[in-house]
N, C-alpha and C positions, 0 to 999 in steps of 0.2 A: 656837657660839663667838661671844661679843658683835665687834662692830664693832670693828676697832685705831683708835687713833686716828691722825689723819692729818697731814702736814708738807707742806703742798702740797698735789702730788698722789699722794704715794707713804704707804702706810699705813707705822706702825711699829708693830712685833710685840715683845712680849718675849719675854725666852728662852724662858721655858714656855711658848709658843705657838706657837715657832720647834718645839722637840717636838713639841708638838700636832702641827702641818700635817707634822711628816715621818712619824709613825704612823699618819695619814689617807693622806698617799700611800703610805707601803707597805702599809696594810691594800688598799688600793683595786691598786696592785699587783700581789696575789693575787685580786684579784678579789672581793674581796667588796660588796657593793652600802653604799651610805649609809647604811639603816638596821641594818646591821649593822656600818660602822665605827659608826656612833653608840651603840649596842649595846656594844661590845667598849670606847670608852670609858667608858660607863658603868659597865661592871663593871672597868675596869683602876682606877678610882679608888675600888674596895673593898676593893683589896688583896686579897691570897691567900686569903684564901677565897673569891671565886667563882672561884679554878682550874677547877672541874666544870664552871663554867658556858660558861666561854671554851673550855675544850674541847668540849664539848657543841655549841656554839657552830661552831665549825672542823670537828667530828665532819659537820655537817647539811653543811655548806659544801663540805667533800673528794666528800661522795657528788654533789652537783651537779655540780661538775668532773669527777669520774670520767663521770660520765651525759655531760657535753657532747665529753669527748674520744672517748668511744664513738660519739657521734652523727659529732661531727667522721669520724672513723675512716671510718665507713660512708659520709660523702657522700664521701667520697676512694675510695672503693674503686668507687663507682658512678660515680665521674668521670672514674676513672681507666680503665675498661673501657668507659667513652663516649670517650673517646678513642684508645684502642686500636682499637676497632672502628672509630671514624671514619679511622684511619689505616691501615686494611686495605684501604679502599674495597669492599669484598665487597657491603654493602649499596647499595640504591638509593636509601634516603632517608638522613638524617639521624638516624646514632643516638643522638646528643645529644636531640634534639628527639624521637625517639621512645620514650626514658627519659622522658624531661618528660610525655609523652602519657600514660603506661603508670601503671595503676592503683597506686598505695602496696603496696607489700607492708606486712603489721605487722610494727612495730619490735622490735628482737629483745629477750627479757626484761632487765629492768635487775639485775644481781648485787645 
């Protein structure tokens, strides 16, 4: 996006740039990284026919988020049983700290 120009010290945006910046923030939003809003507008100003692409597009992007909510999921369920266990006091150490120590199991398959 070229530079707005400026009144002072506040920049001035036109309208279609006023668009712009709210289809960067809700791409950004969702999560999608910079070169991928820059991406998604490049193809919004081809018009309908790269439909395929922008889906294509959001298709790659859904299975990331799928993938990080899976991860999320599992450090919550190993957090949540380091805490349970720390709030049992049964052990002698620190079962927090001895999850931390304790070799990676591997990650479970990605769907």
């Amino acid at each position: 996006m070229p530079a707005p120009p400026r009144r002072g010290r506040y920049r001035s945006y036109g309208g279609g740039d006023v668009v712009r910046l709210g289809f960067v923030r809700r791409a950004r939003e969702l999560g999608f990284t910079l070169d991928e809003v820059r991406a998604l507008l490049g193809l919004a100003a081809g018009g309908h026919s790269t439909c395929a692409e922008v889906r294509d597009l959001a298709a790659v992007h859904l299975k990331d988020v799928r993938a990080r909510i899976a991860d999320l999921k599992r450090m919550e369920r190993v957090l949540a049983d380091s805490v349970r266990a720390c709030d049992a006091g049964q052990d002698p150490g620190c079962p927090l700290i001895d999850t931390l120590y304790a070799e990676p199991r591997a990650p479970a398959p990605r769907a």
